[in-house]
N, C-alpha and C positions, 0 to 999 in steps of 0.2 A: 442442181437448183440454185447453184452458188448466180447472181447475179451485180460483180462485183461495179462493177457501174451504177448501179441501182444503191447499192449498199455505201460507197464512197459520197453519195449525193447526201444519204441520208444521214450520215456523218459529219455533213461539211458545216453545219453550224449546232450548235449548244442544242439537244436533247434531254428530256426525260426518261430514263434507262433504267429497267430492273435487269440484275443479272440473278438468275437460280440455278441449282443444279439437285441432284436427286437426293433424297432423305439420309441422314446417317452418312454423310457424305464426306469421301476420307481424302486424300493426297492428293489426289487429281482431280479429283470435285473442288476441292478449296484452292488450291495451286492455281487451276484456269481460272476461275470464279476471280478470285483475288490481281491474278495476273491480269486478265484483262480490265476490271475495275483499276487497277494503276496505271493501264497504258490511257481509259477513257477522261480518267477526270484531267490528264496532262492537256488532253485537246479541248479543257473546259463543259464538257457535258455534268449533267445531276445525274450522277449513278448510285444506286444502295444494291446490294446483294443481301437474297433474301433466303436464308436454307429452311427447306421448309423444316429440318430438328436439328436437334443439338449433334455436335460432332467433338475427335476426338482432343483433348485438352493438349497434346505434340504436335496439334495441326495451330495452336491459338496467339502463338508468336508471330506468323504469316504478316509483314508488312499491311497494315488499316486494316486486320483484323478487326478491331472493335468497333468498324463501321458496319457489319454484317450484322443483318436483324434475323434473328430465329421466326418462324412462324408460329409454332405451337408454342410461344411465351408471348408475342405481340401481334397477335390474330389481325387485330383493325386496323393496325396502321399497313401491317404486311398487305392486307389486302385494298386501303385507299391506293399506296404505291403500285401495285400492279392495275388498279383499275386506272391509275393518274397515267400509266408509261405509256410513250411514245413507239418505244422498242423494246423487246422482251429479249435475253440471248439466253436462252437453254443451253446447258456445259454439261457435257458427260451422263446425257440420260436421251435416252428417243423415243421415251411413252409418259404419257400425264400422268399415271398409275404410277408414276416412278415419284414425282414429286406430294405422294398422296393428297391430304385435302387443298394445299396449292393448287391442285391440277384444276382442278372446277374454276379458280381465280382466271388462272393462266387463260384456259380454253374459251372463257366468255369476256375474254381483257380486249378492246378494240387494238391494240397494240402489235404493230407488224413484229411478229416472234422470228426470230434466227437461231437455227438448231447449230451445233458446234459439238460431233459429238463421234467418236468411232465403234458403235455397237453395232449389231445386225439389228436389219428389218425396221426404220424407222417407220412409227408410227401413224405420220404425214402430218400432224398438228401444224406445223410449219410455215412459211412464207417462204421463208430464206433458209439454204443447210449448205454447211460446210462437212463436208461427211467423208470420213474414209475409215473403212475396217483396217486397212492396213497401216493405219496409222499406230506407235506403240500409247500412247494418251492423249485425251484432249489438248493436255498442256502442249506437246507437240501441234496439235491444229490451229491452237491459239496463236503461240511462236507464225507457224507458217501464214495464218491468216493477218495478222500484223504484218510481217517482214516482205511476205510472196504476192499477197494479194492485195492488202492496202499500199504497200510500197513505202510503210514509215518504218524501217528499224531505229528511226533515229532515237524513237520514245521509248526503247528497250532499255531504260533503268533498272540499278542495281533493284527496284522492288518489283519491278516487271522480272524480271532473271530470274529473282531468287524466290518469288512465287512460280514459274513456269518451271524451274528446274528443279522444286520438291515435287510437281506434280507429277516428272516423265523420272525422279528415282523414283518415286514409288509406285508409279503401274510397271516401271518394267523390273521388278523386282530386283532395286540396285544394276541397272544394268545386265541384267541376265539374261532377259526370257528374247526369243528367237525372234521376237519384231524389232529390235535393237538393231538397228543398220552402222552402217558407217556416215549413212547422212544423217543420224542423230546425234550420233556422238560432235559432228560439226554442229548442230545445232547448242547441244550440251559447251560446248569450247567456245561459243559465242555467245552465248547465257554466263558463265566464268569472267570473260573479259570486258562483259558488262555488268559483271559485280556482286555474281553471285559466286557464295564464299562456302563450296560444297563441303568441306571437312564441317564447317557450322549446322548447316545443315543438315546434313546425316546426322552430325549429334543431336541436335533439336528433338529428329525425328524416331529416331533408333536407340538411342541412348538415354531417354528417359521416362523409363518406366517406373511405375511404381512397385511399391515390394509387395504388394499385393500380388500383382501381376506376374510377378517371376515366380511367386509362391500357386499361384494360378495355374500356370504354364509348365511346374513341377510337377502338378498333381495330373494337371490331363497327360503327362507323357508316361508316370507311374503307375495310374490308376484309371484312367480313362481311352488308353491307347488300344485297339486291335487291331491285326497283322490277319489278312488271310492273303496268304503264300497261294492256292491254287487260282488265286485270279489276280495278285499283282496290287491287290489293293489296300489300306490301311484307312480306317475309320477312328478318330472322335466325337465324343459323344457328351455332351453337359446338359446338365437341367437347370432350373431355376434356381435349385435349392444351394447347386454349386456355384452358381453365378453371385450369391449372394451373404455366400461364406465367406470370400476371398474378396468382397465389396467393388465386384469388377463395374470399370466406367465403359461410357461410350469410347467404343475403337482399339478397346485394352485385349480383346479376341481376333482383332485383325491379325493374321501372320500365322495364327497357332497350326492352318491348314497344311502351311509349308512344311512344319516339321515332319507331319505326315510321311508327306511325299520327298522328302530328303531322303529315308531309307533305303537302304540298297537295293534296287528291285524293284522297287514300288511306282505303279505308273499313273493310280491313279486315287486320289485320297480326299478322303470326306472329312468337314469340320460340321456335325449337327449341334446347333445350341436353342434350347428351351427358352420360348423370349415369353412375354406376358401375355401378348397378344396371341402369336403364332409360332407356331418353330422354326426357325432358319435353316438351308443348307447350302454350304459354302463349300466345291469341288474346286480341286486342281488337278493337271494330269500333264503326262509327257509325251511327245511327239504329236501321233496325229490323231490321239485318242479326243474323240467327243465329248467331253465334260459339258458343253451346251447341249446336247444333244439332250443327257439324262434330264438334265434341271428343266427342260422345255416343254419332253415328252411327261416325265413322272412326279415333276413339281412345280408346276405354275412359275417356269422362270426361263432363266437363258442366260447370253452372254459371249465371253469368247470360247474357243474351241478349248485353251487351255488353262480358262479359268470361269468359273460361270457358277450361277449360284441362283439358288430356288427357294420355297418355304410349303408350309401345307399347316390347313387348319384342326389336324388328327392331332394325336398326343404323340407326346417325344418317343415311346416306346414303339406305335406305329409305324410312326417315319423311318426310326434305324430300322425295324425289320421290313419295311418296305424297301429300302435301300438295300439291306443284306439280299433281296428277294430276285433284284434286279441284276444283281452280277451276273449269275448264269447266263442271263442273254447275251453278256458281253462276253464271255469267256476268250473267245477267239484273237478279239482285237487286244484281249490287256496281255494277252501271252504272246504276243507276238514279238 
């Protein structure tokens, strides 16, 4: 659906442009968001990106950070901007449901919307998509849709870099997880010698935690951690009560999944957290085990194959034993 002709026209002069990406939106949500907002206002366009909630405080150093208007703090103006836009570019999300009450803005905004986004099953909201699952992040689609498809790397600034290059650390888990090509890390080495300054970086984003957080992060691996060894799998598990002991922020439980699944053996690991509204769950897994699969069949959710994340509106007690419920039918694939 990419119509790059179409799309360079409508770029060729000065625009009104919202950029959003999905709620709670972490590395690669604000990485693309932000990266591409520094590559537009280069070429003189009115850009604002508009999240529709608050995100994590190691994401808020990001290059024109503080041009990014929250929705649920600035309800009317967020939605004059999306009714004013010309162009809408959706970053890292391919359902309205993703952007919660934004979506209703977005869906009834005259504004020809451009998806930019590598999840399964887009939605079709769209006009324009830049779309690939095999892509390892947005921020990756970003890069390539600047550089591949507009044909300007010229506008690849140290603040274009070093937003696009927090985005593809942090979905590919520092470089790890098995969509990491060789053509990213070239991507990654041209992001670098356009000025992004990845030791900085990583510290920004890895490196500063608060002591709450590590006292957090103590307590679910001593106290909140299960291990069942006959299916491969390892579950955490928080409620409100803990979440509010240890005065955890937005983004400060991102990560906690992995430790899970770091254990020896372990192929496929649940993070359930008690939210106010609903209960969260956040799956990772290894090789070729379905972690979308469960989140889509038994939680109202989805995602990639090896990481993918659900919620449900029962109590936190349901959800883990709905989950513990659920292994059996996997048995086969985690033991493999």
């Amino acid at each position: 659906m990419i119509d790059i002709t179409a799309i360079k026209a409508l770029l060729a002069e000065p625009r009104r442009i919202v950029i959003t990406t999905h709620h709670k939106p972490d590395g690669d949500a604000m990485g693309s968001s932000l990266g591409l907002y520094n590559y537009l206002i280069q070429k003189g366009h009115f850009v604002k990106v508009v999240s529709p909630t608050d995100y994590p405080y190691f994401l808020q150093w990001l290059p024109n950070n503080p041009e990014v208007i929250i929705f649920t703090e600035k309800q009317e103006e967020s939605k004059k901007l999306v009714a004013d836009a010309e162009l809408i570019f959706c970053l890292d999300f391919n359902a309205l449901s993703r952007i919660n009450e934004l979506g209703d803005e977005v869906r009834k905004s005259s504004a020809i919307k451009i998806m930019i986004d590598h999840h399964l099953e887009p939605e079709g909201f769209d006009d324009y998509r830049y779309w690939n699952i095999g892509a390892c992040a947005t921020a990756q689609l970003v890069y390539d849709f600047i550089v591949n498809e507009l044909e300007e790397k010229q506008y690849i600034n140290k603040d274009v870099a070093t937003c696009l290059y927090t985005g593809i650390m942090t979905d590919s888990g520092s470089f790890r997880f098995p969509t990491v090509t060789a053509g990213l890390h070239r991507i990654v080495a041209d992001l670098i010698d356009a000025g992004a300054e990845n030791w900085r970086i990583h510290q920004q984003v890895y490196d500063n935690a608060t002591e709450g957080r590590l006292k957090f992060l103590g307590y679910c691996l001593s106290n909140k951690l299960e291990v069942f060894r006959e299916y491969n799998t390892a579950l955490i598990s928080v409620s409100k009560s803990d979440i509010a002991k240890f005065d955890i922020q937005t983004g400060e439980t991102e990560g906690i999944v992995n430790y899970a699944l770091s254990i020896n053996g372990i192929k496929l690991a649940a993070f359930i957290v008690e939210r106010s509204d609903r209960v969260k769950l956040s799956l990772r897994s290894t090789g070729d085990f379905p972690a979308n699969e469960i989140c889509k069949k038994y939680f109202d959710g989805g995602g990639h194959r090896n990481a993918a994340g659900g919620h449900s509106e029962e109590s936190l007690e349901q959800v883990v034993q709905k989950f513990k419920s659920i292994l059996p039918e996997y048995q086969k694939l985690l033991l493999l």
